[in-house]
C-alpha positions in Angstrom: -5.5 -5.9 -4.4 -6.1 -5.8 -0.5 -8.7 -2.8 -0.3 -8.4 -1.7 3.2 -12.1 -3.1 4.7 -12.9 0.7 5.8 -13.0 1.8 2.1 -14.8 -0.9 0.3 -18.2 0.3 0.7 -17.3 3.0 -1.5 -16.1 0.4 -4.5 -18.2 -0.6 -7.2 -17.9 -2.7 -10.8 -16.9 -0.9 -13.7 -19.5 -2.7 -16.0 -17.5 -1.8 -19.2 -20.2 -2.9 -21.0 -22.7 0.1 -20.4 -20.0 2.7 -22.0 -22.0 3.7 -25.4 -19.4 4.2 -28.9 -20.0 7.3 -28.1 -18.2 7.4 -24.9 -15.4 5.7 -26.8 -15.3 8.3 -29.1 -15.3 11.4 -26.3 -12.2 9.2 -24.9 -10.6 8.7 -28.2 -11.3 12.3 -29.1 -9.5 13.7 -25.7 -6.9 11.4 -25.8 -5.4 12.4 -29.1 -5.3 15.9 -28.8 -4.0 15.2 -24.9 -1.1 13.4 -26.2 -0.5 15.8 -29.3 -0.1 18.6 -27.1 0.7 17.3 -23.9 4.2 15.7 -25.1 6.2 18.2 -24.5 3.9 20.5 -21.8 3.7 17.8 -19.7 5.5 16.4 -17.3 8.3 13.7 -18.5 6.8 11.4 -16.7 3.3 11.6 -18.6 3.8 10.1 -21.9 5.5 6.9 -20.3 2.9 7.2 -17.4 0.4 6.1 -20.0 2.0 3.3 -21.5 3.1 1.8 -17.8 -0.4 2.5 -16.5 -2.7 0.2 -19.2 -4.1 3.6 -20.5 -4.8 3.2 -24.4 -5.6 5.9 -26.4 -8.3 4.1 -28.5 -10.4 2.9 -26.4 -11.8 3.3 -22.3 -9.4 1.2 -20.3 -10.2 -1.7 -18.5 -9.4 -0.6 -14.5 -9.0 -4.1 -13.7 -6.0 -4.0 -16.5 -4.6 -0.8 -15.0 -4.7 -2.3 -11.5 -2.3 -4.9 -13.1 -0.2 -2.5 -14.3 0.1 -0.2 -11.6 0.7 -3.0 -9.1 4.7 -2.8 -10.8 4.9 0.3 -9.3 3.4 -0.2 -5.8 0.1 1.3 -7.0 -3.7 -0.3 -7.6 -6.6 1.3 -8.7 -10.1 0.6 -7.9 -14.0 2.4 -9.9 -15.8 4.7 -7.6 -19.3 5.9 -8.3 -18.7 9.6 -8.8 -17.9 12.0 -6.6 -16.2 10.7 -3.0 -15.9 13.5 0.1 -12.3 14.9 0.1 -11.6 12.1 3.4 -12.8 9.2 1.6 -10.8 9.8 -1.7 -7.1 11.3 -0.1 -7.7 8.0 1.8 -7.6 5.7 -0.6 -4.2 7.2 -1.9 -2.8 6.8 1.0 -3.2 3.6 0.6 -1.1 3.6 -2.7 -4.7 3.2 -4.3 -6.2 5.7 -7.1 -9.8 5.8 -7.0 -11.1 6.1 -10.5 -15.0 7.1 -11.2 -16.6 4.6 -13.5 -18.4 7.3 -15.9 -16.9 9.3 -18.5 -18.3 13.2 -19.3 -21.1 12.9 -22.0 -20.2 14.5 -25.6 -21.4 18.0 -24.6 -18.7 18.3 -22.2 -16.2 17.0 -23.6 -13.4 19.9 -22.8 -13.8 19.8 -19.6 -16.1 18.4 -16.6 -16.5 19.4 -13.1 -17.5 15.5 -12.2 -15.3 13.3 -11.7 -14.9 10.8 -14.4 -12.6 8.4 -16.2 -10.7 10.3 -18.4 -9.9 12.8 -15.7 -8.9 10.1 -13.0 -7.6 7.4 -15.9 -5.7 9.4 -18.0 -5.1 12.6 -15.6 -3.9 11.1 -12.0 -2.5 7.8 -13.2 0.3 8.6 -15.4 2.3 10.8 -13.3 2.3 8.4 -10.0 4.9 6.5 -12.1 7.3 9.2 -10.5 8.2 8.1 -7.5 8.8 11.4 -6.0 5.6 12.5 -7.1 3.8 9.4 -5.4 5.5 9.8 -2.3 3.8 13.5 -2.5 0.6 11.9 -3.1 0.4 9.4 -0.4 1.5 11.7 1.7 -0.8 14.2 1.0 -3.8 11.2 0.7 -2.4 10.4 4.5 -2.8 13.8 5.9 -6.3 14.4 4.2 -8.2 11.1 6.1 -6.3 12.4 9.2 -7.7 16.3 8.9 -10.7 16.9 11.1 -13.9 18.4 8.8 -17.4 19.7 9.9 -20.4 18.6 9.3 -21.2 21.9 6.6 -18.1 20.3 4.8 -20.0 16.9 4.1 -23.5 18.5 3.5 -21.1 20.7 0.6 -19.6 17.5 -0.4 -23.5 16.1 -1.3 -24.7 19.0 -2.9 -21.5 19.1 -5.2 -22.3 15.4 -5.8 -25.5 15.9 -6.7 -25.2 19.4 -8.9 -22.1 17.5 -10.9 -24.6 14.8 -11.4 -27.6 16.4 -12.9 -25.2 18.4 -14.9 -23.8 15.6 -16.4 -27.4 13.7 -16.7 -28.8 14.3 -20.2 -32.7 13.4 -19.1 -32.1 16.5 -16.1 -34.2 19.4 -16.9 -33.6 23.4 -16.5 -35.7 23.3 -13.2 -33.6 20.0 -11.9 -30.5 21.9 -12.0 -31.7 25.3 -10.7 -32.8 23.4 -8.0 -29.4 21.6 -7.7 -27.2 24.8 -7.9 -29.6 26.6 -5.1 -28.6 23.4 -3.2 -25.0 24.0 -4.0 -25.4 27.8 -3.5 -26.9 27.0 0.3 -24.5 24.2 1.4 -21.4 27.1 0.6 -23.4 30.0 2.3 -23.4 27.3 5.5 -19.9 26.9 5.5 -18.9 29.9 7.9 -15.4 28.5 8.6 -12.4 27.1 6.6 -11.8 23.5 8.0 -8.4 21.3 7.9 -10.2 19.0 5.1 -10.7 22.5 3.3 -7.1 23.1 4.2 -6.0 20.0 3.0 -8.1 19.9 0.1 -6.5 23.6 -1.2 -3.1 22.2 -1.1 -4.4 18.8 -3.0 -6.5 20.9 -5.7 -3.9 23.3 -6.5 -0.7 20.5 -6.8 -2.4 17.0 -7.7 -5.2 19.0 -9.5 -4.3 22.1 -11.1 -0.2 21.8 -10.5 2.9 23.0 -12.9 6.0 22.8 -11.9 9.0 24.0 -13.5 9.8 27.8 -13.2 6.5 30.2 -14.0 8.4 31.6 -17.2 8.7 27.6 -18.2 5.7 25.6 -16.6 5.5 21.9 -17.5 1.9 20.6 -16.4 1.7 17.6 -14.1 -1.6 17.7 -12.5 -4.5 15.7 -13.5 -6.9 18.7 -14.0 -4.8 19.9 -16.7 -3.7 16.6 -18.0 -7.3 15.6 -18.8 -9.3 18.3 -20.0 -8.6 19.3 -23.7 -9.3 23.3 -22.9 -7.5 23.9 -19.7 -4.1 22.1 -20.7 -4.0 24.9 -23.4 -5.7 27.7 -21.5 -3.2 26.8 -18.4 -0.2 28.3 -20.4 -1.7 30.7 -22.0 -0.1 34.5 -20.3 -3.6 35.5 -18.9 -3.4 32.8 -17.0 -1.3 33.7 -13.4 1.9 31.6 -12.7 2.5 32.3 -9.3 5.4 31.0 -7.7 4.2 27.3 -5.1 3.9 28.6 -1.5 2.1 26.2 1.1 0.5 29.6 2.8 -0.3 30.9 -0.4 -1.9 27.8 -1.7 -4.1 27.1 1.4 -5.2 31.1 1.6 -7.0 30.7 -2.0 -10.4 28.9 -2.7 -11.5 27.3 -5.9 -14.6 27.2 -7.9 -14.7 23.0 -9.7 -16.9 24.3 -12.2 -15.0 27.1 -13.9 -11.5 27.3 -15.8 -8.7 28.6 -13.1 -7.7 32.2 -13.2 -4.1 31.3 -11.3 -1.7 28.1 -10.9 0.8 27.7 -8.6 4.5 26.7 -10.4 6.7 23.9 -7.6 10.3 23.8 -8.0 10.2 20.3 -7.4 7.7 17.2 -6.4 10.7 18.1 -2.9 9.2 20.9 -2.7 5.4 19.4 -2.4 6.8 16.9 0.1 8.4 19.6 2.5 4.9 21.7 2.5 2.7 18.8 3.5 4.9 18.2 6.3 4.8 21.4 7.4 1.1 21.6 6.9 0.7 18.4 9.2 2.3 20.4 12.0 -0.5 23.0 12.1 -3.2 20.0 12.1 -5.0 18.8 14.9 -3.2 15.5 14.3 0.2 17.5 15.4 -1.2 19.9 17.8 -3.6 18.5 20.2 -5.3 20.2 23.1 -8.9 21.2 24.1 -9.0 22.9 20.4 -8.1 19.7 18.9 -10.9 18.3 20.9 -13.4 20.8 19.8 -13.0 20.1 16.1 -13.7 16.8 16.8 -16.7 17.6 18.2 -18.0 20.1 15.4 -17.2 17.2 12.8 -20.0 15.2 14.6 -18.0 12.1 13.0 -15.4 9.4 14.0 -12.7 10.7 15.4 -9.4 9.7 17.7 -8.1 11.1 20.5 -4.6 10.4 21.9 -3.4 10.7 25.2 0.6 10.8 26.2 0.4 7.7 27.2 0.4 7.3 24.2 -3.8 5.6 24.5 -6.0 5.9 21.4 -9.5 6.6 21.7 -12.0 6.0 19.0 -15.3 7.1 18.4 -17.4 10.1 18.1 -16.5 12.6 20.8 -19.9 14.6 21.8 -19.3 16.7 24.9 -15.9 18.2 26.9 -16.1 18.9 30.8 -13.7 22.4 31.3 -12.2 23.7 34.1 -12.0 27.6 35.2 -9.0 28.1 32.2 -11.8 26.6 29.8 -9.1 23.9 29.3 -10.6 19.5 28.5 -10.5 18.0 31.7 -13.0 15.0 30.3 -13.7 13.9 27.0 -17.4 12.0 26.5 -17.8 9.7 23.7 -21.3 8.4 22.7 -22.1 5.0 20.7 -19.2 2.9 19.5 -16.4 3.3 20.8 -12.5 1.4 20.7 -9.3 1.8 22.5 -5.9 1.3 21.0 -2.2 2.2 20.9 0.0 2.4 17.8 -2.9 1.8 15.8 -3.8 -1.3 17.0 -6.8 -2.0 19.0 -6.1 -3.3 22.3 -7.4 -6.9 23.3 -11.3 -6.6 24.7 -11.4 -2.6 24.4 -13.4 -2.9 20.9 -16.5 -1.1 20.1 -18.6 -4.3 20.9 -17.5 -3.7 24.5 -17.5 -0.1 24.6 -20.7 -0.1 22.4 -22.4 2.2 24.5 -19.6 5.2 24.6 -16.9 5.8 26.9 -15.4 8.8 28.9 -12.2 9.4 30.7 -10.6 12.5 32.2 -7.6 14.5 31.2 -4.6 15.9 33.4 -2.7 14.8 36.6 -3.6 13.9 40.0 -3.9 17.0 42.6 -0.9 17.0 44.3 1.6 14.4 42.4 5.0 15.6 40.3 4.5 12.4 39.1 2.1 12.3 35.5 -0.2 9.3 36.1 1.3 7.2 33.0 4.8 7.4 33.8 4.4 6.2 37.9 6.3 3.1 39.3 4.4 0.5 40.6 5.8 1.8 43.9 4.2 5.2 43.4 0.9 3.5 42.3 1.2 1.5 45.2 1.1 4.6 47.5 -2.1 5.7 45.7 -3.7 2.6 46.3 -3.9 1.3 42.9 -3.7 -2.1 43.7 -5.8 -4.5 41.7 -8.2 -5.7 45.0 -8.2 -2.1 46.9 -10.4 0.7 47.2 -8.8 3.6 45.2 -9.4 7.5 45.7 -7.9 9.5 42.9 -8.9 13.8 42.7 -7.4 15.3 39.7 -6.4 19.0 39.2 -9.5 19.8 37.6 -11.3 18.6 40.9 -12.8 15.5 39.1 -12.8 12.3 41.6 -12.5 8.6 40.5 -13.4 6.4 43.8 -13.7 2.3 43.0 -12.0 -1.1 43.5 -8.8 -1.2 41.3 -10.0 -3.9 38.9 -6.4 -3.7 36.5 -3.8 -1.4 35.8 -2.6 -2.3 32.3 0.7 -0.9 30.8 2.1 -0.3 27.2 5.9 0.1 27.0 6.6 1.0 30.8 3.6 3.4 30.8 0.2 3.1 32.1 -2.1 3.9 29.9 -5.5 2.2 32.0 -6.9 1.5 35.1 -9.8 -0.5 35.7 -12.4 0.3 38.6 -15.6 -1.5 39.8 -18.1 0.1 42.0 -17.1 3.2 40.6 -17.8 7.0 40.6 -16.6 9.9 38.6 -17.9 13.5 40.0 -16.8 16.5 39.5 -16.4 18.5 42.4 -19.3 20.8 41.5 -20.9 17.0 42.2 -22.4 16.3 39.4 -21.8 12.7 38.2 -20.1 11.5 35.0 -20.0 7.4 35.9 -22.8 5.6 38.1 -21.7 2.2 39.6 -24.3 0.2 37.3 -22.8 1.3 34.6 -20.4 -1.4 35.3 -16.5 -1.3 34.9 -14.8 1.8 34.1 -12.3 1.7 32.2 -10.4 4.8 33.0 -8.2 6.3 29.9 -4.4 7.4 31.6 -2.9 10.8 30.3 -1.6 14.3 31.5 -2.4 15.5 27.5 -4.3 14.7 24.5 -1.3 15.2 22.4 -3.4 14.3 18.9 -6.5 14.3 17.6 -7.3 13.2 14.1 -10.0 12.2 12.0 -11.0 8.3 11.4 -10.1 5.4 13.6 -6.9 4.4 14.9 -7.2 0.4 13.9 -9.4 1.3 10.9 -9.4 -1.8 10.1 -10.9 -3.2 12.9 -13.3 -0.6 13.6 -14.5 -0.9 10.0 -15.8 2.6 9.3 -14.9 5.4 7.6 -15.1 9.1 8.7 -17.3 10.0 6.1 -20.2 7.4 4.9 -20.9 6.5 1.5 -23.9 9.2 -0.3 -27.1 7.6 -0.7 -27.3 9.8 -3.9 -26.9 7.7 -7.1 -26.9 8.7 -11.1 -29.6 7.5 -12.6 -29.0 5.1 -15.8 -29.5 7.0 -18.5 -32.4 5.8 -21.0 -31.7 5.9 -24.9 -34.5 7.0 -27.3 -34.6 5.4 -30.6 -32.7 7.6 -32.1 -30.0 8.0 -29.6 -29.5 4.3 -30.3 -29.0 4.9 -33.7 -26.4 7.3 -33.5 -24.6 5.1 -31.3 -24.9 2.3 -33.7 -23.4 4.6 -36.5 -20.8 5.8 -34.2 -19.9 2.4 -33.9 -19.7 1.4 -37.6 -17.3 3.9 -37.7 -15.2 2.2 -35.0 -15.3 -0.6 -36.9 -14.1 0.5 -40.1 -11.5 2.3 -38.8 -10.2 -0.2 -36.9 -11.2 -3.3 -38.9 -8.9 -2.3 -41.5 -11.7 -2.7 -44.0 -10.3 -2.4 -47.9 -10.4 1.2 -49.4 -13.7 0.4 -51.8 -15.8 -0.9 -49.4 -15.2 2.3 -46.8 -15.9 4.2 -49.8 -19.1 2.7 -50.0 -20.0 2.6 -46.4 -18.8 5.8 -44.7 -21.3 8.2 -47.5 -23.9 6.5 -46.7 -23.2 7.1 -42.3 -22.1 10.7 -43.4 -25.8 11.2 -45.2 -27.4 9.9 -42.4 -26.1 12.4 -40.4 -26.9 15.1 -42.9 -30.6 13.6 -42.3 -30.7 13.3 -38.6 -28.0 14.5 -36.9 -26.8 17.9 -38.3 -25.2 19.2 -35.2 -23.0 16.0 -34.5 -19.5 17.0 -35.3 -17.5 14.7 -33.4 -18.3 11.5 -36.0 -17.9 14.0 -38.8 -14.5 14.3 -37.5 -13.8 10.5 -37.3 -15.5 10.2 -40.7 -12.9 13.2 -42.2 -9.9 11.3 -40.4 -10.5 8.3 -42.0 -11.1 9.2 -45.6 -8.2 11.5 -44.9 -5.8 8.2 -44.0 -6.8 5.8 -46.7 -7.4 9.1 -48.8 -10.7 8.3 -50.7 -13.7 9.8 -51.3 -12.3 13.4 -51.9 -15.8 14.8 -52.7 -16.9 14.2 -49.0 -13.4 14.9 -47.8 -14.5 18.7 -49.1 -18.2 18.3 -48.0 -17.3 17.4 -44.8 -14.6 20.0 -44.0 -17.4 22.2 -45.4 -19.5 21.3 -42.9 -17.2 21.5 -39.6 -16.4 24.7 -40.5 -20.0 25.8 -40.8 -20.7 24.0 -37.1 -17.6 25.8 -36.0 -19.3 28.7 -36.2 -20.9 28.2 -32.5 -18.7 29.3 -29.8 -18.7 26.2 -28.3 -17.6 24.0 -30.8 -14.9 26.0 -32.8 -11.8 25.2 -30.7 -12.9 21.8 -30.3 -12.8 21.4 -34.2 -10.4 23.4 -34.6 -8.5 21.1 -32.3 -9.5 17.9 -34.6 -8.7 19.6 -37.5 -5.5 20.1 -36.8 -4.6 16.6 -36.0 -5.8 15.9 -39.4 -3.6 18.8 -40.9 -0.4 17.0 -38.7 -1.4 14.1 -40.3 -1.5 15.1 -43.7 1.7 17.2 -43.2 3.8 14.5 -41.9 2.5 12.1 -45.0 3.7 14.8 -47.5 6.9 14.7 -45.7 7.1 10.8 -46.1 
């Protein structure tokens, strides 16, 4: 797959060897009652989603294998360590490229996770992209969330999320680790005092891709990957406590969320149409459609790469730091510092790269005092009476009262229009006199437009400037260390695995699965998850119908707690499927 060189920083192996038997067993577990329940509450495109996708439901799947897959219908897929900032991850789907985290939620939470992690990316976003409709949504969607300006309070939220979901999900993280972590959490949202286009953006993506049903609210069908991988919600969802509120783009993008709690409300679409026509609609209230001195302030609170476009139709990339105003407190000169690159049509123009403009750039806004005529759209005749002539000494004044004065180096043109005029020996004063470009500085490159017509988040040739908006967290999960006995519940977690899917002869599972089962008695009396594998298998070959009762004894005992009796409940009643549809054979 041709990962766009911007994005691969944030891509990493999938080491398939590190997932434990019992991660294959959380999978195994979710996956089962997921496609139990979900084959008729999901979408129609779900159950054939899995198969076309490389998704198995008895065992992790390979991403490399689902990148295969998906590549028939003009999606790839690629591991991510954890949680990416909303820009980074809409990005990659713009791309046609679903991002899928690497770890998978540890057996204590295995209803439901607020990290990202394989099942919910795997299993929840992959299957329904098979509709095209729907992927058209989602790359539109992807496209308009790495174009939406953020703030820098939206990244510091985005780490401490990172880091709360990882110590949650870090079995060696202590009571004090994770006070600590949701003080962090509780700070970084207090510091937020303003709801940005990413947050914007990231509303309309959490409650469609996320949390979406569409259908009609009396008769939801569940499409979005929230729901589709978390064994609690996709039941809870339909439940009638839970609000079905009829999709509306103003209503979606006036109600937060909380990632670590069940959702009190969804939002029903008529149609994946009807997603497409509100993210258009959104785009035209975006920076990226508007423009303007606003636009140009957002850029600057997001302290982070950003383009600016001029009606000449000039890109210019790089992280925008200061604004000169006139007396209407309108832009009248944009001031980039560091790295900067000019293109047009999102392609970076010969020589104007950010090795050349390395040390920033600035340019002015509006039209020259005194001309009808917008800069960009002059004749070479006009030009000519202006004395920009490659060779002459040119004096431009703009409206604003900022002066250009310098030896017309170029003038360089992009479908009839001029979008840049070089100058040696120059100065750029306001009229107030104080100067914006010394003559050391060398040539000035002098950006041509009446407007900034669009400003968006990122780089116009992103891949040539090389960088994404947001940079890759320097936070990282540790690995997790196995006791002793840890290890040996994995090991008998795996023995299971293999005689269940060895196909080992009825008298030798009968000698082997009593003596795991005591073992567990012994050692591990609040495991109920290989109980549950153990009962399903005795249950198949039906054996051992002394343990068949012990064991059914013992679930329900352990379904006493709160938190495991819907989950065995939920087990259990595969097994009672099971056994039904035998008695009907």
């Amino acid at each position: 797959m041709n990962i766009p060189s911007h994005l691969r920083e944030f891509v990493v192996d999938q080491e398939y060897e590190r997932y434990t038997p019992i991660n294959q067993a959380v999978w195994r577990y979710v996956m089962r009652q997921n496609r139990a329940f979900l084959g008729e509450r999901a979408h129609a495109a779900y159950i054939d989603g899995l198969r076309s996708s490389g998704i198995d439901v008895e065992a992790i799947p390979s991403i490399e294998a689902m990148d295969e897959c998906m590549a028939k219908y003009g999606w790839g897929a690629v591991t991510i360590d954890g949680f990416l900032s909303s820009a980074a991850f809409m990005d990659f789907q713009a791309h046609g490229i679903l991002p899928i985290a690497t770890d998978i939620r540890t057996h204590e939470h295995i209803a439901y996770t607020p990290t990202p992690d394989i099942l919910h990316e795997a299993a929840g976003h992959a299957p329904i992209l098979k509709d095209t409709k729907y992927a058209s949504y989602v790359k539109l969607i992807g496209a308009l969330g790495a174009k939406a300006m953020s703030t820098k309070e939206d990244y510091d939220l985005y780490e401490a999320i990172r880091y709360l979901s990882m110590v949650k999900e870090d079995p060696m993280a202590t009571a004090d680790q994770i006070a600590e972590a949701e003080q962090r959490l509780k700070e970084a949202q207090e510091a937020v005092v303003e709801v940005s286009e990413i947050q914007l953006v990231s509303r309309l993506y959490w409650w469609t891709v996320e949390y979406g049903l569409i259908g009609t609210p009396e008769n939801p069908q569940i499409y979005g990957a929230g729901l589709l991988s978390s064994v609690g919600e996709s039941k809870r969802c339909l439940k009638s406590d839970v609000k079905k509120l009829p999709f509306s783009l103003d209503a979606c993008i006036a109600t937060g969320y909380d990632i670590t709690d069940y959702q009190p409300q969804l939002f029903v679409c008529r149609d994946f149409d009807e997603l497409i026509e509100a993210v258009k609609e959104l785009e035209k209230r975006l920076a990226c459609s508007v423009g303007g001195t606003e636009s140009l302030i957002k850029a600057i609170k997001s302290e982070n790469i950003a383009t600016a476009v001029y009606s000449s139709g000039l890109q210019v990339t790089g992280i925008i730091t200061r604004l000169e105003y006139d007396d209407s407190d309108e832009a009248v000169y944009l001031q980039l510092t560091g790295p900067t690159a000019l293109a047009v049509e999102n392609t970076e123009l010969p020589g104007h790269g950010k090795d050349y403009h390395k040390d920033g750039f600035g340019a002015p806004i509006g039209r020259l005092r005194g001309e009808a005529t917008p800069l960009e759209e002059m004749t070479e005749e006009q030009l000519t009476g202006l004395h920009i002539v490659v060779g002459q000494q040119a004096n431009l004044e703009f409206e604003s009262g900022i002066r250009v004065a310098g030896t017309v180096k170029y003038v360089q043109r992009y479908q009839g229009k001029v979008i840049l005029i070089g100058f040696e020996n120059c100065t750029v004063k306001r009229v107030d006199g104080n100067t914006l470009f010394e003559p050391e500085w060398g040539v000035y490159d002098m950006a041509v437009g009446a407007k900034i017509v669009s400003v968006f988040s990122g780089a116009a040739d992103k891949e040539k400037f090389s960088a994404h908006t947001d940079k890759k967290s320097a936070l990282t999960k540790a690995r997790p260390q196995w006791s002793e006995k840890e290890r040996k519940l994995h090991g008998l977690y795996q023995a299971v695995r293999d005689i269940r899917e060895g196909g080992l002869e009825d008298d030798r599972a009968a000698k082997e699965l009593p003596l795991i089962a005591k073992t567990l008695d012994a050692e591990y009396p609040e495991d109920w998850l290989l109980r549950l594998e153990i009962l399903e298998i005795i249950t198949d070959k039906n054996i051992l119908p002394e343990w068949n009762r012990c064991l059914r004894g013992q679930l329900e005992k352990l379904a006493e707690k709160a938190e495991n009796k819907e989950l065995i409940g939920n087990g259990m009643a595969l097994l009672s499927a099971s056994d039904s549809t035998e008695q009907r054979a």
